[in-house]
C-alpha positions as CSV (number, residue, x, y, z in Angstrom):
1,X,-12.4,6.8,-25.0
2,X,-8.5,6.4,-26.4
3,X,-7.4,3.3,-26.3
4,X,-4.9,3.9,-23.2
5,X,-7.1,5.2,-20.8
6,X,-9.3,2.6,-20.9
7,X,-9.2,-0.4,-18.5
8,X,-8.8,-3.7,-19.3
9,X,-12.4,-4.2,-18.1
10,X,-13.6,-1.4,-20.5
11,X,-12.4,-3.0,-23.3
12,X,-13.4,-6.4,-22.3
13,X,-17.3,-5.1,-22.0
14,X,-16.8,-3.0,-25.0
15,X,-15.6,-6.6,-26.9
16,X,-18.6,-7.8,-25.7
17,X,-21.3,-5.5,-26.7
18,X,-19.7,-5.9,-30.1
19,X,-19.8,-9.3,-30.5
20,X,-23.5,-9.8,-29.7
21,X,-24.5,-6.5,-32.1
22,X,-22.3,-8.4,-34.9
23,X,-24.1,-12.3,-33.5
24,X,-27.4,-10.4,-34.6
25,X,-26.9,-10.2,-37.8
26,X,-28.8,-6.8,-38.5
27,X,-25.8,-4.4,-39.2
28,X,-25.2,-2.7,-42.5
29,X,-22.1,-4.5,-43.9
30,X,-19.8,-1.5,-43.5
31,X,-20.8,-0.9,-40.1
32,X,-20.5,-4.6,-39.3
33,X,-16.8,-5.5,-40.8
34,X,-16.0,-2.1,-39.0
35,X,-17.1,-3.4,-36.0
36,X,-15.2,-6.8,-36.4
37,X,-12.0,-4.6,-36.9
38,X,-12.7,-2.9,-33.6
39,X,-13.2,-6.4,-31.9
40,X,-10.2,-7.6,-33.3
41,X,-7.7,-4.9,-31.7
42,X,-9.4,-5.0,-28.7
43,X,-8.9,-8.5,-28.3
44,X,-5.6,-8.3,-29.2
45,X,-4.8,-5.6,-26.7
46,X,-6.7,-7.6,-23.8
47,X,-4.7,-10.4,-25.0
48,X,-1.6,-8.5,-24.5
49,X,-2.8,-7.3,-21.1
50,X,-3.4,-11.2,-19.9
51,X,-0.3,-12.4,-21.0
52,X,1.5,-9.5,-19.5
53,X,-0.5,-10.1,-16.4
54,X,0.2,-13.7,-16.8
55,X,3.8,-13.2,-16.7
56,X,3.7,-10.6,-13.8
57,X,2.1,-13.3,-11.5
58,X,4.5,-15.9,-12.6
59,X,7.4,-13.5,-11.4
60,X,6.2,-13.0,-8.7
61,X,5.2,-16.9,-7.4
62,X,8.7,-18.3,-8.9
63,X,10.0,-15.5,-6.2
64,X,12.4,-14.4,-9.4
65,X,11.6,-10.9,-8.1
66,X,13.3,-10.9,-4.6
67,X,14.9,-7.5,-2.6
68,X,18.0,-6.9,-3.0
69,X,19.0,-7.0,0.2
70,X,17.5,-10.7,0.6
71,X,19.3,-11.7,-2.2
72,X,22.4,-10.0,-0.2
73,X,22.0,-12.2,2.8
74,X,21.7,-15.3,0.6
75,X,24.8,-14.8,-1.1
76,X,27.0,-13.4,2.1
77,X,25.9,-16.4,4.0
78,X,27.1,-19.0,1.3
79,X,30.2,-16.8,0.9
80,X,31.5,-17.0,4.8
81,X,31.4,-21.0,4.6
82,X,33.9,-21.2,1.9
């Protein structure tokens, strides 16, 4: 599978099957330090999907993403007092 159409669950299972081929220790060495190199981009990319995630979530709890017309309200309300 390319690397966008899988899911972050995908790659995390795929990171995982290669980490306990490479903790056997029975891999050619070519096929092993290839492996690693796959391991290594898809833990960056999960990485990147986390933090991403991460920051999604945190958008949304601090209420920084609001609708517009809410934010309208807000601001019209304050407005007619002064």
């Amino acid at each position: 599978m390319s690397e966008r159409t899988e899911s972050f669950e995908q790659r995390l299972e795929r990171l995982g099957g290669i980490v306990e081929r490479l903790e056997r220790n029975q891999l050619p060495l070519e096929e092993g330090v290839a492996l690693f190199k796959e391991g290594l981009l898809l833990a960056k990319t999960c990485r990147e999907q986390l933090d991403k995630a991460r920051n999604d979530v945190k958008i949304y709890q601090d209420g920084l993403l609001c609708d517009f017309e809410a934010q309208e309200d807000g601001d019209g309300a304050e407005h007619a007092d002064g």
